[in-house]
Backbone as JSON Lines, residues from 0, in Angstrom:
{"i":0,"aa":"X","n":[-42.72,-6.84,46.86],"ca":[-42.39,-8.13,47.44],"c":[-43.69,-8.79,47.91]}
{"i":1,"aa":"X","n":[-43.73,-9.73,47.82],"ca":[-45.08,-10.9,48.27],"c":[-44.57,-11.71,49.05]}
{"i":2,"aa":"X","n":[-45.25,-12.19,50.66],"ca":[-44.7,-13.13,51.35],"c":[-45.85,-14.84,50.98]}
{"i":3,"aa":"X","n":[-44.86,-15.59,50.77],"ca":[-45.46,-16.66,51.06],"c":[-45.39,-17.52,52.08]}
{"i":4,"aa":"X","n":[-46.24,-18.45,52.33],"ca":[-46.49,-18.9,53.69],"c":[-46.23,-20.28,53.46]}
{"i":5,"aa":"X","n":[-45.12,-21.28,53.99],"ca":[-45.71,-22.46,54.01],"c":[-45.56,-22.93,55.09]}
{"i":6,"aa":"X","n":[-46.04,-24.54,55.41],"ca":[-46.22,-25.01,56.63],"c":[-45.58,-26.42,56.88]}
{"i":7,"aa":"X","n":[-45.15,-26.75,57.52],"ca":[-44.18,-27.72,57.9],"c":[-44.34,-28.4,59.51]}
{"i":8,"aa":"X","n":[-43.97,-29.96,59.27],"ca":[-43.96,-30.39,60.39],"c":[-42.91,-30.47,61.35]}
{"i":9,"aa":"X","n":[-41.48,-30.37,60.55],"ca":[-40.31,-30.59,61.03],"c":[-39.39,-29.44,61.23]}
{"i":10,"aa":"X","n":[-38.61,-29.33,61.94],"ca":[-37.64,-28.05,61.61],"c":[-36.92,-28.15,61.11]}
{"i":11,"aa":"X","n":[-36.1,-29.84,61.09],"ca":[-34.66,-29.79,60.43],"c":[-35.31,-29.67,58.92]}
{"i":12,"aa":"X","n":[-36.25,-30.14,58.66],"ca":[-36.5,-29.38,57.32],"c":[-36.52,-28.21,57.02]}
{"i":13,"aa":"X","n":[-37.44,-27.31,57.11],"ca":[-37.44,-26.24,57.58],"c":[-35.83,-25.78,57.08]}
{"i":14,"aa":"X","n":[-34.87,-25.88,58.09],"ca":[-33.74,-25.98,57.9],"c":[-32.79,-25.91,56.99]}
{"i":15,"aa":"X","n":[-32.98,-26.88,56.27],"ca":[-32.44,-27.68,54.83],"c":[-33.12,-26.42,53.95]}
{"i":16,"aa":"X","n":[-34.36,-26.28,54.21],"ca":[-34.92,-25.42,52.86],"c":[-34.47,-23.93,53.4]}
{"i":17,"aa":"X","n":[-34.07,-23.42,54.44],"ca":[-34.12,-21.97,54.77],"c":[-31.81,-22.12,53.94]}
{"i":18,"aa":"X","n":[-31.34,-23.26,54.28],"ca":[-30.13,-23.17,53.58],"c":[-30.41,-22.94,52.47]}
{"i":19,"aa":"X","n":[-30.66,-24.06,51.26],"ca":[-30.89,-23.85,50.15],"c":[-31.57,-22.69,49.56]}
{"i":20,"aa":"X","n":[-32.49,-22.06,50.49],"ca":[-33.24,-20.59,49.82],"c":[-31.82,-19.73,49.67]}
{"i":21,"aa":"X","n":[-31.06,-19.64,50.94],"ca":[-30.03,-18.72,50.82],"c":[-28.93,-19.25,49.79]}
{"i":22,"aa":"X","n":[-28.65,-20.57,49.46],"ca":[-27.66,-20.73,48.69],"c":[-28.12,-20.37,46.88]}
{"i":23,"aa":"X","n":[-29.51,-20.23,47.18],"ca":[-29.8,-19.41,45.7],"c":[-30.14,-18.6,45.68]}
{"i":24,"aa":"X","n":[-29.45,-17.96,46.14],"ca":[-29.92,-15.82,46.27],"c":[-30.79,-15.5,47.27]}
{"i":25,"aa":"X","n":[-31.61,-15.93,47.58],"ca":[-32.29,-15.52,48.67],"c":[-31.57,-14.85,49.95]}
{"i":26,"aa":"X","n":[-31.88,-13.6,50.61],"ca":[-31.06,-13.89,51.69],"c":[-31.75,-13.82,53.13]}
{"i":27,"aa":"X","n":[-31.06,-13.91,54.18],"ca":[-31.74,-14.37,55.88],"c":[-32.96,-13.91,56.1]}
{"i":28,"aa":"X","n":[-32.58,-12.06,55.48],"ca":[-33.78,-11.18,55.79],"c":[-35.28,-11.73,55.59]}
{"i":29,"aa":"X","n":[-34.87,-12.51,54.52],"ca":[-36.15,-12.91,53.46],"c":[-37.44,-13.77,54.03]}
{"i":30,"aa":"X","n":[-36.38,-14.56,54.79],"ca":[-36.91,-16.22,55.48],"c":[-37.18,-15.87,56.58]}
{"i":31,"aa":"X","n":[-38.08,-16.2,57.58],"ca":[-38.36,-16.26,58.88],"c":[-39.27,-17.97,58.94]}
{"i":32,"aa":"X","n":[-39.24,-18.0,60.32],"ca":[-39.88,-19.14,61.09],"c":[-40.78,-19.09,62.04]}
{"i":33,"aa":"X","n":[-41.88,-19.17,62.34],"ca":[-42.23,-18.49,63.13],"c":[-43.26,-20.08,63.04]}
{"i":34,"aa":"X","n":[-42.52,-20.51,64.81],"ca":[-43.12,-21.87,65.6],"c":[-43.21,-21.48,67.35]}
{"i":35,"aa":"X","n":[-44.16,-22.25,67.79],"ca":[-44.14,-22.26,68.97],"c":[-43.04,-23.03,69.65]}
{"i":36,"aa":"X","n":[-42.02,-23.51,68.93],"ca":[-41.0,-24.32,69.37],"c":[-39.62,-23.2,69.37]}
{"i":37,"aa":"X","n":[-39.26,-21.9,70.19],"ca":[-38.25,-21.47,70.3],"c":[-37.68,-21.67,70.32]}
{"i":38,"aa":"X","n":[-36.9,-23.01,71.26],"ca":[-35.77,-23.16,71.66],"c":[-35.33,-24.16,70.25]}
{"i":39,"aa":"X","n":[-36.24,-25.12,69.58],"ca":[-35.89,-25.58,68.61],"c":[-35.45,-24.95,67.52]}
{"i":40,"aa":"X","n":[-36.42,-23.97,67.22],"ca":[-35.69,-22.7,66.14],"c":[-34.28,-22.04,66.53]}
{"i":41,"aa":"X","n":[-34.21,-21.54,67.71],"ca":[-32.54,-21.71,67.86],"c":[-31.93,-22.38,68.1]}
{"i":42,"aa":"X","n":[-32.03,-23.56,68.58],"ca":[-30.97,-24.2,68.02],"c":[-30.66,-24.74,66.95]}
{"i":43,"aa":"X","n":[-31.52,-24.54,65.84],"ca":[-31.19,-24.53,64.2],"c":[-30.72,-23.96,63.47]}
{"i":44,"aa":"X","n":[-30.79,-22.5,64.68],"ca":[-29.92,-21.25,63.98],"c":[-31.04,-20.69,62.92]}
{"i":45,"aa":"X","n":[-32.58,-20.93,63.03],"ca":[-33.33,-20.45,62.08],"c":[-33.88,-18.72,62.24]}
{"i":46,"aa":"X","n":[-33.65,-18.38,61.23],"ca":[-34.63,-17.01,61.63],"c":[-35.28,-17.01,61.69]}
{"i":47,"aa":"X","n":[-35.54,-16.59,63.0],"ca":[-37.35,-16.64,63.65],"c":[-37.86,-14.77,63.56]}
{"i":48,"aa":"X","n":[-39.39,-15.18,64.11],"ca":[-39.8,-13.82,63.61],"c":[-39.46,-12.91,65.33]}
{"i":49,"aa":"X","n":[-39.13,-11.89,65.05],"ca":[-39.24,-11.31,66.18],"c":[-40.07,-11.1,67.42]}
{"i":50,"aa":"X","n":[-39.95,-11.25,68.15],"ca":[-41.13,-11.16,69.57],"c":[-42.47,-9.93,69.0]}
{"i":51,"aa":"X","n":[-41.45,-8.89,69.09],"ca":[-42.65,-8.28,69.05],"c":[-43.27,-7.92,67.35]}
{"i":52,"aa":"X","n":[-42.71,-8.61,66.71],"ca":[-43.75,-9.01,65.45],"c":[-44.7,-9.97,65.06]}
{"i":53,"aa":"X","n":[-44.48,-10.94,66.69],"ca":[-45.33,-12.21,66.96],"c":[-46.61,-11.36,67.05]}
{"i":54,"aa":"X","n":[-46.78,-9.74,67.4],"ca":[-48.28,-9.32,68.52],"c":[-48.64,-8.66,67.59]}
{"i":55,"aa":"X","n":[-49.7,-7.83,67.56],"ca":[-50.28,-7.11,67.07],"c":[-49.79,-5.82,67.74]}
{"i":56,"aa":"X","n":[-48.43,-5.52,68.12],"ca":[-48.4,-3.83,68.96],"c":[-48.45,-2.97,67.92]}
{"i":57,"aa":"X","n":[-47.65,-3.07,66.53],"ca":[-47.47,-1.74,65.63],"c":[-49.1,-1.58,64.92]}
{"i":58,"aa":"X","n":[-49.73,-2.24,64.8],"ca":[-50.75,-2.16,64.01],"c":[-51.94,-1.56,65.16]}
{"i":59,"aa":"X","n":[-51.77,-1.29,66.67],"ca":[-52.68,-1.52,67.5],"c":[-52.25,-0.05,68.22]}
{"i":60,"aa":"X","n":[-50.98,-0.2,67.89],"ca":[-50.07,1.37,68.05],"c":[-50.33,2.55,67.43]}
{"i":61,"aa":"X","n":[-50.87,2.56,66.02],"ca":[-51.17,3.34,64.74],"c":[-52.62,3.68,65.11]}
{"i":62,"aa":"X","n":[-53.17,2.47,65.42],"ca":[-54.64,2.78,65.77],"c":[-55.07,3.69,66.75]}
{"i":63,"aa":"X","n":[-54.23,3.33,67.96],"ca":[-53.97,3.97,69.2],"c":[-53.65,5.75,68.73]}
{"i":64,"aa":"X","n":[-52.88,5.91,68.21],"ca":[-52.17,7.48,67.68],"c":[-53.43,7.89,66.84]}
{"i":65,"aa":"X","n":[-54.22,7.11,65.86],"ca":[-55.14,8.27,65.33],"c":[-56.1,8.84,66.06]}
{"i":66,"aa":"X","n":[-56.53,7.49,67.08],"ca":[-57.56,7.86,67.95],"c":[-57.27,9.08,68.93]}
{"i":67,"aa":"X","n":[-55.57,9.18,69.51],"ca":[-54.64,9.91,69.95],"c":[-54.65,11.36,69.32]}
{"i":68,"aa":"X","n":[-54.7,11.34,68.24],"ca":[-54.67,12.89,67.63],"c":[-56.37,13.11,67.48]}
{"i":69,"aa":"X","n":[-57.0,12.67,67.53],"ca":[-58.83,13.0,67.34],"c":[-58.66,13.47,68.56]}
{"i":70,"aa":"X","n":[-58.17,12.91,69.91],"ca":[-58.66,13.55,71.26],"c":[-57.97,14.87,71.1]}
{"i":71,"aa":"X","n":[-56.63,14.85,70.65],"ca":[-55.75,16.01,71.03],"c":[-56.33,17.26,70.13]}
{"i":72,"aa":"X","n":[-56.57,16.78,69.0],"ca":[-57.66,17.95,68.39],"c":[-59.09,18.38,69.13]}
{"i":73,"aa":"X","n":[-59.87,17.65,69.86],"ca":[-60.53,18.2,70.46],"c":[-60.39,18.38,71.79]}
{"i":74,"aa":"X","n":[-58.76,18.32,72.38],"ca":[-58.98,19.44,73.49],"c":[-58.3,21.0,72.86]}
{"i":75,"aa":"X","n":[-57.62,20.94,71.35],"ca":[-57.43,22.16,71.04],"c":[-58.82,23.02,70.81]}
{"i":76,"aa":"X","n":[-59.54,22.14,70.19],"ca":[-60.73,23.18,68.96],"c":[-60.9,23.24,70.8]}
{"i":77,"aa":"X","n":[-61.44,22.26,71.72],"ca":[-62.26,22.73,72.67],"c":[-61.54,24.04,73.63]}
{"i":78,"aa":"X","n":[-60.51,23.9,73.67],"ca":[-59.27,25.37,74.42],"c":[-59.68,26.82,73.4]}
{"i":79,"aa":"X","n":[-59.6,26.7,72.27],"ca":[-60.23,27.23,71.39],"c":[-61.6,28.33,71.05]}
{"i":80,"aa":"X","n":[-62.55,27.09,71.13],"ca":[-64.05,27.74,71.12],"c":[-64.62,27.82,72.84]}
{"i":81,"aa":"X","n":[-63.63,27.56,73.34],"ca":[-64.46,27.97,74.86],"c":[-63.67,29.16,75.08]}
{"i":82,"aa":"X","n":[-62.12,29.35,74.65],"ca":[-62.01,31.12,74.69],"c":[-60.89,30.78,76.03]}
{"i":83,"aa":"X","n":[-61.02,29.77,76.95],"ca":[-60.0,29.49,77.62],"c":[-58.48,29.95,77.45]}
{"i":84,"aa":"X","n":[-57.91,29.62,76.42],"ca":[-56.9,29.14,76.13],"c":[-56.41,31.12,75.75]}
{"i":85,"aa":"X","n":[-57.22,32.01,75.51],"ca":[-56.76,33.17,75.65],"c":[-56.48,33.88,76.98]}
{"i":86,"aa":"X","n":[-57.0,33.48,77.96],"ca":[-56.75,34.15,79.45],"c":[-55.87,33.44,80.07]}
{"i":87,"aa":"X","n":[-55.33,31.98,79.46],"ca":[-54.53,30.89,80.29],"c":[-53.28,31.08,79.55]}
{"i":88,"aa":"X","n":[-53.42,31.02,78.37],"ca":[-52.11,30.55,77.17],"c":[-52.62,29.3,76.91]}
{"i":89,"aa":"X","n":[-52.14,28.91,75.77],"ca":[-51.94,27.72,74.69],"c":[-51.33,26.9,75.04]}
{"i":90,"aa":"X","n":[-49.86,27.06,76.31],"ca":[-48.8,26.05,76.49],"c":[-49.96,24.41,77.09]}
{"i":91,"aa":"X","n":[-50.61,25.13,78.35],"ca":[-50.73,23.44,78.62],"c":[-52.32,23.09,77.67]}
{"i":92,"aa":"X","n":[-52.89,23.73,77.03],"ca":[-53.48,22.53,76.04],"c":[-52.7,21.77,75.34]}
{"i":93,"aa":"X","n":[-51.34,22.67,74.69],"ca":[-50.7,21.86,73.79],"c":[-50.09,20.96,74.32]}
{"i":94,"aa":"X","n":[-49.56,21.16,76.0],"ca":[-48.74,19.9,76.39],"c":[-50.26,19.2,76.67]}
{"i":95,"aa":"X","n":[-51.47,19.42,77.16],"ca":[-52.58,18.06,77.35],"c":[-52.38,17.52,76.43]}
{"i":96,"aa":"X","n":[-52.63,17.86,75.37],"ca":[-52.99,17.35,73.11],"c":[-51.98,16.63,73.05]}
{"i":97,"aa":"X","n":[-50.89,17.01,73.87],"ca":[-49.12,15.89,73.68],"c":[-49.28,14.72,74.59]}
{"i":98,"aa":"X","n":[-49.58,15.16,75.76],"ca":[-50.03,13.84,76.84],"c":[-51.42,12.56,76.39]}
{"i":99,"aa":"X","n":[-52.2,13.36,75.92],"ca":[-53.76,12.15,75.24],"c":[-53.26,11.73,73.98]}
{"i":100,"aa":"X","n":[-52.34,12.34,73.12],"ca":[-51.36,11.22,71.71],"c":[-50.81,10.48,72.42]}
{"i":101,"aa":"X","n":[-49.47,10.9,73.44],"ca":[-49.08,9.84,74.12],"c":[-49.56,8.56,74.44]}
{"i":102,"aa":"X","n":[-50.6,9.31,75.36],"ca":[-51.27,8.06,76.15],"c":[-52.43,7.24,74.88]}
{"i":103,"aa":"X","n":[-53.27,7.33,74.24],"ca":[-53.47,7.09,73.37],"c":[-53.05,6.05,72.67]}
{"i":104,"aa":"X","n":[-51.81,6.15,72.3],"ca":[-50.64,5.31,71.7],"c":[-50.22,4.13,72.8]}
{"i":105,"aa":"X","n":[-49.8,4.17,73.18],"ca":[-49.4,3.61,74.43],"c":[-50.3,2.96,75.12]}
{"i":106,"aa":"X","n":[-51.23,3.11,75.26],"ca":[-52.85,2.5,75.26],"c":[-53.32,0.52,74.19]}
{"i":107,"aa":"X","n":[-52.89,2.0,72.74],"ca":[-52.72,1.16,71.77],"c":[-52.37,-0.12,71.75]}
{"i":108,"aa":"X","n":[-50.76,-0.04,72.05],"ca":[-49.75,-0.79,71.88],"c":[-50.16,-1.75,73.31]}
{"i":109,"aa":"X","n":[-50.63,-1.65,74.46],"ca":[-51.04,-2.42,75.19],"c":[-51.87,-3.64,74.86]}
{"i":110,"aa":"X","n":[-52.93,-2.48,73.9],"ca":[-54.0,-3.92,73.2],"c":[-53.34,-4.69,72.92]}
{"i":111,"aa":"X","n":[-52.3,-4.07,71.72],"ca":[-51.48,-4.76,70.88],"c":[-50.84,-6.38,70.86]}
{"i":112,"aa":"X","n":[-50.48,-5.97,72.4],"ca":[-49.45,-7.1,73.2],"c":[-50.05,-8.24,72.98]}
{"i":113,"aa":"X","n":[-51.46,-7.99,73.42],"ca":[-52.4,-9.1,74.0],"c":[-53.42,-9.84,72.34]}
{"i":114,"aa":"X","n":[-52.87,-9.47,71.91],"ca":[-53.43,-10.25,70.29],"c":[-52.23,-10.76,69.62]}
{"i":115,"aa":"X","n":[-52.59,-11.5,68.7],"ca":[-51.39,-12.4,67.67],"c":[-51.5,-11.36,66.33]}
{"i":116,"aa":"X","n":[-50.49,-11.42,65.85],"ca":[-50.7,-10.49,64.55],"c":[-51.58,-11.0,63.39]}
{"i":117,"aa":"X","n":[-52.15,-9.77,63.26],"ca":[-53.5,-9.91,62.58],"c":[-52.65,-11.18,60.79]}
{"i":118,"aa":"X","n":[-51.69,-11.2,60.1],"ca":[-51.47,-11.75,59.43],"c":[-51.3,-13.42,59.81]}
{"i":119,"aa":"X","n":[-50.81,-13.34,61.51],"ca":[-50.67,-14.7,61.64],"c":[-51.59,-15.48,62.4]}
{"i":120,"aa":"X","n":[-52.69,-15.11,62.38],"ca":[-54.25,-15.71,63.53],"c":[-54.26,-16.75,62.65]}
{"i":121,"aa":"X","n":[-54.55,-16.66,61.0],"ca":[-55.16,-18.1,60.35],"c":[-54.11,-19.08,60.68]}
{"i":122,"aa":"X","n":[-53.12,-18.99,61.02],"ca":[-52.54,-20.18,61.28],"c":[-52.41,-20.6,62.89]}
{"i":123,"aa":"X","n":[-52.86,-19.74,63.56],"ca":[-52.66,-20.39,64.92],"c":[-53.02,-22.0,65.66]}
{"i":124,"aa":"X","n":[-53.74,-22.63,64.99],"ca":[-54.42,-23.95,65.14],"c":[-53.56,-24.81,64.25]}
{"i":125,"aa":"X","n":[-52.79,-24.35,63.58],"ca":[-51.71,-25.02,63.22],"c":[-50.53,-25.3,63.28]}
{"i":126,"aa":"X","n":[-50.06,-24.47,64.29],"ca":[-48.9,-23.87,65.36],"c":[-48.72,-24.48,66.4]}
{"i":127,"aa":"X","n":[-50.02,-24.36,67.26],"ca":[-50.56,-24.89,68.39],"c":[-50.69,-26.21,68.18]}
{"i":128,"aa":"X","n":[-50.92,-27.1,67.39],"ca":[-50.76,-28.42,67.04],"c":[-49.57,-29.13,66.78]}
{"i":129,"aa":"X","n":[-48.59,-27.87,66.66],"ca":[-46.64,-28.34,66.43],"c":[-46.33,-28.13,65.29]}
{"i":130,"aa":"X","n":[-46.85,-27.75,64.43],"ca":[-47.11,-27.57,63.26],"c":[-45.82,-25.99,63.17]}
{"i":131,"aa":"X","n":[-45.17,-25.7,62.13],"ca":[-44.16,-24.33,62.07],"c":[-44.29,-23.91,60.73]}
{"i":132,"aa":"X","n":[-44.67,-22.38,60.55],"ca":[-44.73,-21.84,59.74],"c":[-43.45,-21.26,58.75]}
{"i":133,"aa":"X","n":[-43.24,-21.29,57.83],"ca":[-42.01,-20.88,57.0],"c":[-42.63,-19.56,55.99]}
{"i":134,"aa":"X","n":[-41.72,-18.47,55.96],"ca":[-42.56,-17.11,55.26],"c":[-40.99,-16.75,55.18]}
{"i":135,"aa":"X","n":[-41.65,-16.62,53.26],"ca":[-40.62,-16.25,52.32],"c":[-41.42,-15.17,51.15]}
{"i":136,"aa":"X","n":[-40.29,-14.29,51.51],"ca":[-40.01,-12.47,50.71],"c":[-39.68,-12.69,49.67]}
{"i":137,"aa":"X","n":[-40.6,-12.26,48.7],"ca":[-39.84,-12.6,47.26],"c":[-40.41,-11.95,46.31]}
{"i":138,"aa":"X","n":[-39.19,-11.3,45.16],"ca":[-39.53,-10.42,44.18],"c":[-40.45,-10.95,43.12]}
{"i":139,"aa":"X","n":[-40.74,-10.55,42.13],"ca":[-41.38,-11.45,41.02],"c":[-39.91,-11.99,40.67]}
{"i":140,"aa":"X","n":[-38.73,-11.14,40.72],"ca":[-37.72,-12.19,39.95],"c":[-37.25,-13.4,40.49]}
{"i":141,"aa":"X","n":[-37.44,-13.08,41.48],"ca":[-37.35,-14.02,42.6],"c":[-38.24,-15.65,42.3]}
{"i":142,"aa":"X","n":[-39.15,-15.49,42.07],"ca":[-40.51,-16.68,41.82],"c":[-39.74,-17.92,41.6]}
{"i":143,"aa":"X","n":[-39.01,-17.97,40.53],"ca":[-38.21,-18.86,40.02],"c":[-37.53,-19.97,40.91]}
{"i":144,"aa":"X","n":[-36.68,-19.1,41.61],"ca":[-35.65,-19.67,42.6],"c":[-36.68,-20.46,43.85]}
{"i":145,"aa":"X","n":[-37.85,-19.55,44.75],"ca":[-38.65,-20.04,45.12],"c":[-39.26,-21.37,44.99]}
{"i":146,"aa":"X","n":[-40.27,-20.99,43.72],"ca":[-40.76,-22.37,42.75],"c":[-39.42,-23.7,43.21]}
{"i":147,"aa":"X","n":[-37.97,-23.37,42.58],"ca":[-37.26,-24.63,42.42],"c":[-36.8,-25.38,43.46]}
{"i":148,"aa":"X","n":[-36.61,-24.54,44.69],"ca":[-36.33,-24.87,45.7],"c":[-37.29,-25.58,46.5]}
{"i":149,"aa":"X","n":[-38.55,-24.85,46.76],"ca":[-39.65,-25.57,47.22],"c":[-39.96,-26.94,46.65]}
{"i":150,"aa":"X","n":[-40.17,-26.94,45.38],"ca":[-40.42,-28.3,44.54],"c":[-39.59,-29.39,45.4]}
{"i":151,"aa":"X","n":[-38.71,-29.49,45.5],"ca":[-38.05,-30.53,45.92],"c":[-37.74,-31.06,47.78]}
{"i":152,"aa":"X","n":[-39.09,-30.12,48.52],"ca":[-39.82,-30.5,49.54],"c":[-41.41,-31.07,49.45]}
{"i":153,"aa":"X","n":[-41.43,-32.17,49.53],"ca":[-42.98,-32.26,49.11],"c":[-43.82,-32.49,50.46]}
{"i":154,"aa":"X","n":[-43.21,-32.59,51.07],"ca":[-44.13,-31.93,52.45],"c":[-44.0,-30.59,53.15]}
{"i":155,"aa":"X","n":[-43.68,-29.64,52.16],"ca":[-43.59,-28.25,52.37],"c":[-45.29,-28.13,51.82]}
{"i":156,"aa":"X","n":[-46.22,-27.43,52.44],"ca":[-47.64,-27.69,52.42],"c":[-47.75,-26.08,51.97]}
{"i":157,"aa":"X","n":[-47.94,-25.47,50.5],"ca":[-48.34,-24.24,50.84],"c":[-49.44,-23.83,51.51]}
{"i":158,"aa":"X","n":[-49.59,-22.61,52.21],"ca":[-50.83,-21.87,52.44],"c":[-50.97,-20.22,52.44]}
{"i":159,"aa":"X","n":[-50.61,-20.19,51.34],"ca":[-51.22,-18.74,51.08],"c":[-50.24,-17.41,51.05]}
{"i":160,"aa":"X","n":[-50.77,-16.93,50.63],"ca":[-49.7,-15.08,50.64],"c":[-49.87,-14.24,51.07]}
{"i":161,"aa":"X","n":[-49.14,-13.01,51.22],"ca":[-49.32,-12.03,51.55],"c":[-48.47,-10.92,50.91]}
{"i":162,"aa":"X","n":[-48.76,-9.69,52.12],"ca":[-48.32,-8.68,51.78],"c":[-46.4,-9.09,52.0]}
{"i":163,"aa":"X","n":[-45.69,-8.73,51.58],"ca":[-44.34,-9.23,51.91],"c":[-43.38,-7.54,52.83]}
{"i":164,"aa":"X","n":[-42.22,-7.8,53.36],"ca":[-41.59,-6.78,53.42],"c":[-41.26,-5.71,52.63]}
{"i":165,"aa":"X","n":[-41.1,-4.34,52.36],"ca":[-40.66,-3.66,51.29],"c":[-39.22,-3.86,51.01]}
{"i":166,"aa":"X","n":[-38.58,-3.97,49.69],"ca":[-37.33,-4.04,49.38],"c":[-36.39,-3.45,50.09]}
{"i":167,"aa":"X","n":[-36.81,-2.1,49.94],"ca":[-35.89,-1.36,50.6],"c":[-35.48,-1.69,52.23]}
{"i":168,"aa":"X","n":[-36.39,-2.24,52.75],"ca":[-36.28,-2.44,54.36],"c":[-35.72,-3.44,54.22]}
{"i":169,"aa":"X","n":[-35.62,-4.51,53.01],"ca":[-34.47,-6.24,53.12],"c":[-33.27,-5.54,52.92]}
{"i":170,"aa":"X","n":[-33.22,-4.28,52.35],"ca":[-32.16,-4.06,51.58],"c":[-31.64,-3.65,52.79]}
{"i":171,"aa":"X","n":[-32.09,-2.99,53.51],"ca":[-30.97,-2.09,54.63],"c":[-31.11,-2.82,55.92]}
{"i":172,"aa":"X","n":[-31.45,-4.21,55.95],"ca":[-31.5,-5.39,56.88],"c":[-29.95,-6.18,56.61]}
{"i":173,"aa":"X","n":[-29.59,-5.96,54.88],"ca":[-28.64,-7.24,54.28],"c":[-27.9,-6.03,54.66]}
{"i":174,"aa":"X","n":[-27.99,-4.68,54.58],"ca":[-26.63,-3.46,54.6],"c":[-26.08,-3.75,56.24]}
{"i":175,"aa":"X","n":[-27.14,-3.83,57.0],"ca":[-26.63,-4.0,58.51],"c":[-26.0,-5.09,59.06]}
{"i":176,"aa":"X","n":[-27.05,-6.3,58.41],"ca":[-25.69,-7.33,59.01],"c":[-24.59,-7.4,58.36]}
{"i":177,"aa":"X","n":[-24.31,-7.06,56.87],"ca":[-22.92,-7.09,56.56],"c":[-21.9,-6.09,57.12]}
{"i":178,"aa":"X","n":[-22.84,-4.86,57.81],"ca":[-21.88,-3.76,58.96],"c":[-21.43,-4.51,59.83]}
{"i":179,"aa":"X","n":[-22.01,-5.76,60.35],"ca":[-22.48,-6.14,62.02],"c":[-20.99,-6.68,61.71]}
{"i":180,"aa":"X","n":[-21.14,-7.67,60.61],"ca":[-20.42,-8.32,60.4],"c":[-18.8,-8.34,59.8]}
{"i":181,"aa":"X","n":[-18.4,-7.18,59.59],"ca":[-17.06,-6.83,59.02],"c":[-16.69,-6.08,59.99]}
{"i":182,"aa":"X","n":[-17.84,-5.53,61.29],"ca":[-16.98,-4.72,62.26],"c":[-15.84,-5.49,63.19]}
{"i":183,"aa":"X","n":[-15.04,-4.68,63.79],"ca":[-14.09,-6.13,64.3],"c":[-14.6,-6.08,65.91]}
């Protein structure tokens, strides 16, 4: 999947095109919105991107955990080659090595908070100006439907692509809300 990015001034557009994506196969999972105008995005009923996919936490989180297991490996090798860890036991290095991943991580994810996600910085000056981003998931078979739909916004402004969601994760996004949704 490849995400594309476009940019828009309006929402009720926005709007109009996040219907029509879905009335040609596309579905909710696919589309997000992601504006500094919240309350406008809901009340459009648009899918917006999640809070915490606005930050950089998972990417800052991962970082956090490798750095997290480098410490926890060297308070093992160090429990280890200092010979400690035979007159004491092994239990609390291994719970320290569990506490510095922890914390580590958690560390991470703090940075995390405090940055915009690394995919959505190039557009922040265009956000911040009122400006709302539109990002659409799409297969190669997909292109088509994309292409036809877009065409017939001409102030839909592309800017650029990316990495998109994996299938499988739209797929078991469309499996859940149709659970959400047939439960009574």
């Amino acid at each position: 999947m490849k995400r594309y990015y476009f940019l828009a001034d309006n929402l009720d557009k926005l709007a109009a095109i996040e219907h029509d994506l879905e009335e040609n196969g596309l579905s909710r999972p696919q589309i997000h919105v992601l504006s500094n105008d919240d309350s406008g995005v809901t009340r459009r009923h648009l899918n917006d991107v999640e809070a915490v996919l606005r930050r950089d936490v998972v990417l800052s989180m991962q970082r956090g955990a490798l750095i997290g297991l480098g410490v926890a490996a060297l308070v093992l090798a160090a429990a280890h080659y200092s010979g400690v860890a035979l007159s004491v036991g092994w239990a609390p290095f291994v719970f320290l090595a569990i506490i510095m991943l922890g914390f580590f991580t958690w560390e991470g994810g703090l940075f995390g908070i405090q940055e915009p996600h690394h995919d959505f910085r190039r557009f922040e000056q265009a956000l911040d100006s009122g400006r709302h981003l539109l990002m659409i998931d799409a297969s190669a078979a997909e292109q088509n439907i994309l292409n036809r739909v877009t065409a017939h916004y001409p102030d839909l402004e592309f800017s650029g692509t990316g990495e998109g969601s994996p299938r499988w994760f739209i797929g078991f996004q469309n499996r859940w809300r149709h659970f959400i949704e047939v439960m009574p």
